[in-house]
N, C-alpha and C positions, 0 to 999 in steps of 0.2 A: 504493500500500500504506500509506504514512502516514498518508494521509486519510483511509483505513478505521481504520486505530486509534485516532485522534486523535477519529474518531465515534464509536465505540465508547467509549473510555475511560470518558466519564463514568456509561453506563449500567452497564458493568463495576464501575467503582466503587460506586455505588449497592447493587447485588447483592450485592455483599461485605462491605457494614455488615449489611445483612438479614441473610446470612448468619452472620457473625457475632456476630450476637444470637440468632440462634437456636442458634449451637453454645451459647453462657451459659446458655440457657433452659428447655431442650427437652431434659429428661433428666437434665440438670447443676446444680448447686447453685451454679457460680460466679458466675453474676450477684450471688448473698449478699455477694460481695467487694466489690460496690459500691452496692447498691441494698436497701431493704427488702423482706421476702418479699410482700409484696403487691403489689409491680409484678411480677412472673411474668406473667401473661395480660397487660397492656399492652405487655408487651417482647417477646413472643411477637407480638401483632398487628402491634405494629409491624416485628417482624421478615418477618413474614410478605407485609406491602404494601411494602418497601422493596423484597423481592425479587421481585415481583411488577412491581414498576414497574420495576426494574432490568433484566430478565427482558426486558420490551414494549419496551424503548430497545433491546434489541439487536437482539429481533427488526424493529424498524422501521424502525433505520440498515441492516441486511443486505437487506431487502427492498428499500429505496428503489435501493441498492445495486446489484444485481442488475437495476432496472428501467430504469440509468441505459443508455446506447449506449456501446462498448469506446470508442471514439474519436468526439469532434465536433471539427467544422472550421470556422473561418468565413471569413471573403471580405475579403479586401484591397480597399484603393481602386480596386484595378487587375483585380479579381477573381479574382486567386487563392487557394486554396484554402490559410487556413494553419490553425494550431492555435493557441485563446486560451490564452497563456500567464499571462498577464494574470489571466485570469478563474478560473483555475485555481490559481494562486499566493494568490490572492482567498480562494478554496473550501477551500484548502488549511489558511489561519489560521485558520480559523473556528471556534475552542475556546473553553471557559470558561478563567477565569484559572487560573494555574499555582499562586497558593497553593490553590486548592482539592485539590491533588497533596499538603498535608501531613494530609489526610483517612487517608491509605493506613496511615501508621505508625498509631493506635494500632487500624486494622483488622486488621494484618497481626502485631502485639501479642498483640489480642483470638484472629485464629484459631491463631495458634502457642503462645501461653505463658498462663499463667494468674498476674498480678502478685498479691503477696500482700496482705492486709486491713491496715487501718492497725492499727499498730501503737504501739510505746510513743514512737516519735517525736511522733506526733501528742498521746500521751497526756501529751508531756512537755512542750506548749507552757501558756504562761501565757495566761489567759484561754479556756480549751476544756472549761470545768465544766459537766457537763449542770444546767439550774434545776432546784434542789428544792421542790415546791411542799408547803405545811402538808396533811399527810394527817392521818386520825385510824383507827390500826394497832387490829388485833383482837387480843385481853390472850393471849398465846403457852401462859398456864395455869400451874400451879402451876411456882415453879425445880426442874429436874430437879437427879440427885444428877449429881457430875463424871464418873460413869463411864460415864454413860446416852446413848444417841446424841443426837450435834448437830444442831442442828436448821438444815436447809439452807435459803438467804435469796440471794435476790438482793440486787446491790448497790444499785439503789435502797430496797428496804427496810433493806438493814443500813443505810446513811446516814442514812435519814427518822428508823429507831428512834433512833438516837442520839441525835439531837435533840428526844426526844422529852421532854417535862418528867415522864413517869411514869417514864422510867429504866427499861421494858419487857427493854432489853440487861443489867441488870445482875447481874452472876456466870452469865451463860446461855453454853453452850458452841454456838456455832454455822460453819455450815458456806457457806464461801464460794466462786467460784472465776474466774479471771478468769486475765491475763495480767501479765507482768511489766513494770516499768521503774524506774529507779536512782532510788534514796533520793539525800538529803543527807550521810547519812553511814554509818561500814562496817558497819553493824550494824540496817539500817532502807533498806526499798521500797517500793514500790508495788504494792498489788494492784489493778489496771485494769478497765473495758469500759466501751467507747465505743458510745452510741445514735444512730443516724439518725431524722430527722423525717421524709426522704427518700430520699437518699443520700449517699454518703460524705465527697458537699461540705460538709457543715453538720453533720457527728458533733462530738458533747460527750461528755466524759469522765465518769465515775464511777471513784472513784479513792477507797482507802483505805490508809493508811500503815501497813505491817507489820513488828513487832518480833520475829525470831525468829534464834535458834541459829545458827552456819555462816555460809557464805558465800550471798548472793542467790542465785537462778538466776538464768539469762542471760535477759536482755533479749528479750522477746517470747514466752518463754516461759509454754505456758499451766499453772495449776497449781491444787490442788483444798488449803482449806486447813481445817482446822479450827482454832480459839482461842478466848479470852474478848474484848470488848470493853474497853477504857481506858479510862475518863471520864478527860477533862483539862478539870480546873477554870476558868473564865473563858474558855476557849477561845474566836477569833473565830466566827462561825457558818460561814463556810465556811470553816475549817480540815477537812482530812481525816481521819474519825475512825481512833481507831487499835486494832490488834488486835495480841492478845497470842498469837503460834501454838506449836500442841503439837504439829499435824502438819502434813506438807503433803507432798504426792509431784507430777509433774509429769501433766498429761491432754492429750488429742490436743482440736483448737480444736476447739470446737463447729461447727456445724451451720450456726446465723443467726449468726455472733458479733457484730455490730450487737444483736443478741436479749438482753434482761437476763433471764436466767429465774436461780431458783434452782438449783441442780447435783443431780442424779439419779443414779441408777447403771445408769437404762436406757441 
């Protein structure tokens, strides 16, 4: 009976990473927790031949299985009829190594819980600034009056404008939205989103420093703000530019949150 599990296992194992890519995949939006929305159909395939291959290992240990004889005997010096222990004990070890056994935890991870998207821990290391590259932004149109709707931006463009030498942000009320994480001091945070090139091994932050009213919200939390922009004079160029807010309520995380889009109310 050992020797059949111990054949098994590894195709079992196999199966169950498939499997488990396809519960992330196939209906689900969790895979977004760690991968950009364009690997969908590659995590899908590969989900798909993982369990396929995993699937062929079981059926081919159970058949082999099945064709072996209940009992072989073999012949002493003397000719008697005994049973290879030896050869058996042999058959018996016959596995891949045993670290291949810490495959199973984040399998068993992936099919029971759903860990959550990185957060403002990540957003709070030094050195994890997504590059800004020199764009040249379309002119937003004449400055609206303060009481007129803001005009909703992703946070690569709110940063890019900033630095922009027409000063495109200034007295403009706009609308931003991202996740939380702690300022320097009690009156000033972070508003966050973190982009993948691929997945969530190599996310860089987009981050801008918010001056508003009250106490922060908690850490991680996601939140919809509107305010004016700050220009601070001489500033280094990647300093975090900073907004002045007049509203802000909390929102449920988006959809890709790796995704910089502007905020909607779809």
């Amino acid at each position: 009976m050992k020797t059949v599990v111990r054949g098994l296992a590894p195709s079992l194992l196999i199966a169950l990473v498939g499997i488990a890519l396809l519960r992330i995949t196939v209906g689900s939006d969790v895979f977004l927790q760690y991968v950009k929305e364009g690997l969908r159909y590659p995590l899908i395939a590969s989900g798909l031949v993982l369990l396929g291959v995993g699937v062929a290992g079981v059926v081919d240990c159970l058949t082999a299985r099945l064709r072996e004889p209940v009992t072989r005997f073999g012949r002493d010096a003397e000719g008697n009829a005994v049973r290879p222990d030896a050869e058996e004990e042999q058959h018996g070890h016959d596995h891949g190594p045993r670290v291949a056994w810490l495959l199973t935890v984040p399998v068993v991870l992936l099919l029971c819980f759903t860990p959550p998207a990185l957060g403002s821990f990540t957003a709070s290391r030094d050195g994890a600034d997504a590059t800004m590259e020199q764009a040249s932004y379309a002119d937003l149109g004449p400055q609206a009056p303060a009481i007129s709707v803001p005009t909703p931006m992703s946070l690569t463009e709110f940063i890019g404008r900033s630095r922009d030498p027409r000063k495109s942000l200034q007295n403009r009320k706009v609308r931003l939205t991202g996740f939380v994480a702690p300022g320097s001091g009690p009156d000033e945070w972070y508003l966050n989103r973190l982009v993948v090139s691929c997945c969530a091994a190599d996310a860089r932050r987009l981050r801008v420093l918010v001056h508003a009213a009250g106490p922060a919200p908690a850490a991680d939390t996601w939140v919809d703000l509107i305010g004016v922009w700050r220009p601070v004079p001489e500033a280094p160029a990647n300093t975090a530019p900073r907004l002045d807010v007049t509203e802000q309520h909390a929102v449920p995380q988006p959809r890709a949150p790796y995704r910089d889009l502007p905020p909607s109310d779809g």
